[in-house]
C-alpha positions in Angstrom: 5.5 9.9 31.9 5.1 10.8 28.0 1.9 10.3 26.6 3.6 8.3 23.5 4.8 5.6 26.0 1.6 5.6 27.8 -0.7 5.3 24.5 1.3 2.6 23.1 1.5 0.8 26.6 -2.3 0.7 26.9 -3.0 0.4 23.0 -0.7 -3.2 23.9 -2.0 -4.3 26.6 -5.7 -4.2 24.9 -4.0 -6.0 21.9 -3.2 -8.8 24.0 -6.3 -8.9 26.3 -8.4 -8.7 22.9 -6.9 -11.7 21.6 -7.1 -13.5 24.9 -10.8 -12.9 25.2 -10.9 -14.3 21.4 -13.0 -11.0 20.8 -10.2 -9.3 18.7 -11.9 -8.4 15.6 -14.8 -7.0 17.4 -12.8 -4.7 19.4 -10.9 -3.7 16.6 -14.4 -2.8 14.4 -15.7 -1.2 17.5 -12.6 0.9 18.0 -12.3 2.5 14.7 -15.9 3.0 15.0 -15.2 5.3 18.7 -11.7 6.4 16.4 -14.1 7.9 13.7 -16.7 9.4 16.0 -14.0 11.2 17.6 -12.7 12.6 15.0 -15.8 13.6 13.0 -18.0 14.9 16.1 -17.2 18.3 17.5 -16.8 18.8 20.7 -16.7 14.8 21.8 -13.0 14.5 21.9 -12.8 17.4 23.8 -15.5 16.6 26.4 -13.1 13.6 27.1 -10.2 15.6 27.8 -12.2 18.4 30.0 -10.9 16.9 33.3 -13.8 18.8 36.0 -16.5 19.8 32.7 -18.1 16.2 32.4 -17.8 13.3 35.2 -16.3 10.0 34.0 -19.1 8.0 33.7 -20.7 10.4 31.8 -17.6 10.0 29.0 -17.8 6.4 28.9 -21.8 7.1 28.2 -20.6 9.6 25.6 -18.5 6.8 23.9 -21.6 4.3 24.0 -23.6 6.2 22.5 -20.9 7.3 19.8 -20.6 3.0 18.7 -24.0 3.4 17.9 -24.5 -0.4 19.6 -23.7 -2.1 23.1 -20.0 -2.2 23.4 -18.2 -5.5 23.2 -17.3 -6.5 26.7 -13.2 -6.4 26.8 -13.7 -2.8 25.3 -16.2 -1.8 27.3 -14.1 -3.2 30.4 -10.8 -1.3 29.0 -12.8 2.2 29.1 -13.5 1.7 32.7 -9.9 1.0 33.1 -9.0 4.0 31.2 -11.2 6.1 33.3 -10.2 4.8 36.6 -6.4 5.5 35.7 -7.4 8.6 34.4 -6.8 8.4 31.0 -9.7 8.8 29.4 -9.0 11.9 27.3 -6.3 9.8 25.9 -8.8 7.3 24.4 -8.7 8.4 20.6 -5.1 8.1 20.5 -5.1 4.9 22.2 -7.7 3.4 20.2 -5.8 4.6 16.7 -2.6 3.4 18.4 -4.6 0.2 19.3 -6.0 -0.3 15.8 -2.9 -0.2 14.0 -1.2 -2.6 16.1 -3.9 -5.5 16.0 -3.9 -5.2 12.7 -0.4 -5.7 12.2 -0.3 -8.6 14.9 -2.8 -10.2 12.2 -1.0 -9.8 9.3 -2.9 -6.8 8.0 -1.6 -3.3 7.1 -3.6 0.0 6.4 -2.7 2.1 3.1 -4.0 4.5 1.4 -3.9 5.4 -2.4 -5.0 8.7 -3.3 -5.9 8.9 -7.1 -7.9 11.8 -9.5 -10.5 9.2 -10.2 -12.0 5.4 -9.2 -8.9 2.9 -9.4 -9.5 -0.3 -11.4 -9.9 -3.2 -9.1 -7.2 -4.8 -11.3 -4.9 -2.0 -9.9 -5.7 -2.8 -6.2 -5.5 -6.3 -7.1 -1.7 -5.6 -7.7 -1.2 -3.5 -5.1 -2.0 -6.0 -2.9 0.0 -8.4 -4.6 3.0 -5.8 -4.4 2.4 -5.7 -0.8 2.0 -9.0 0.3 5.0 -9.8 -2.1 7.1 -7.5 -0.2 5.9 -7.5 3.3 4.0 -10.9 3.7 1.2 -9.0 5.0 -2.3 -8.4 3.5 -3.2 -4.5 2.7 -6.2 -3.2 3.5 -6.3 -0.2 1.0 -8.7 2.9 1.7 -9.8 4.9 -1.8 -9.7 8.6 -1.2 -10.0 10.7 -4.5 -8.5 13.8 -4.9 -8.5 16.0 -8.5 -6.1 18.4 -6.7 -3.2 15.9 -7.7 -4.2 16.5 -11.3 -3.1 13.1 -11.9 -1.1 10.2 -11.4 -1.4 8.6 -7.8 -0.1 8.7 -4.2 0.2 5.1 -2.0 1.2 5.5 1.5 1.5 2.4 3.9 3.1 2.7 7.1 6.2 4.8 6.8 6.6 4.7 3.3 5.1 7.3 1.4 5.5 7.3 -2.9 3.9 9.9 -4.5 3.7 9.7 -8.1 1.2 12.6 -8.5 1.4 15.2 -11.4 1.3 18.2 -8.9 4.2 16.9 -6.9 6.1 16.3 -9.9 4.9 20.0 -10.8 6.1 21.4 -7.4 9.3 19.5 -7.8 10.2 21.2 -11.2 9.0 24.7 -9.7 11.6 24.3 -7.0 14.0 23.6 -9.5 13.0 26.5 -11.5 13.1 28.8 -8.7 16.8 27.3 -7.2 18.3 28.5 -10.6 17.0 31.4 -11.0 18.5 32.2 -7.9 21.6 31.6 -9.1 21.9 33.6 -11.6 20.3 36.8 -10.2 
């Protein structure tokens, strides 16, 4: 079966059994709490994908230990699930994957605006506004501050990426530059 259809199948059904348990926004903080870990800590995500290294119990341990705190119960139950179907190395991208979609069910999307310095809260203010305007949704906006993009800005929600940033703009002209120059040599 391909892993996309799998991770979004599981990443669902945890939606749904979330909500039904009434425990949604727990699981959701507790996930991107496991998402993080797995990402930041070497070695961890790729304990959970040695399939004879580490025995199964011993992942789900791993991934206790990585919340930092006792483990709501539909997430804790949805691990052992994962690890009795044997798709436990799978649980970073099922988590993200989960994430994502609870948040949209909730009326919340993820964006990101990538700036030289601090944005005014004024400026988030109307990004929000912008986005709620044209989505109905809230944003939830993470600040990431870059002075590689010399200036200007970059927002990126979903599948729509604008990137107002002085070196794009610079990259842009240098492709122009070098497309006629080619020409005329």
């Amino acid at each position: 079966m391909n892993t996309g259809i799998v991770i979004t199948r599981y990443a669902r059904a945890l939606v749904l059994y979330a909500r039904e348990t009434g425990q949604g926004d727990a699981v959701c903080a507790q996930a991107e709490k496991l998402c993080r870990a797995l990402t930041q800590v070497e070695d961890l995500e790729r304990m959970m994908l040695a399939q004879d290294v580490v025995p199964g119990e011993k992942k789900v341990q791993l991934l206790r230990a990585a919340a930092g705190e006792p483990l709501v119960p539909p997430l804790e139950r949805f691990l052992q699930l994962l690890l009795t179907n044997g798709r436990i190395g799978l649980v970073r991208l099922i988590l993200r994957d989960f994430v994502d979609a609870y948040r949209r069910s909730i009326g919340i999307r993820k964006a990101r605006l990538t700036t030289v310095s601090a944005p005014s809260e004024t400026l988030l203010e109307r990004l929000r506004a912008l986005v709620k305007a044209q989505t109905g949704d809230e944003a939830d906006i993470e600040v990431t501050i870059n002075p590689d993009i010399i200036g200007g800005f970059v927002f990126d929600i979903d599948d729509y990426l604008l990137d107002a940033s002085v070196s794009h703009q610079l990259d842009l002209i240098r492709a122009q530059f070098i497309e006629r120059n080619r020409r005329i040599v």
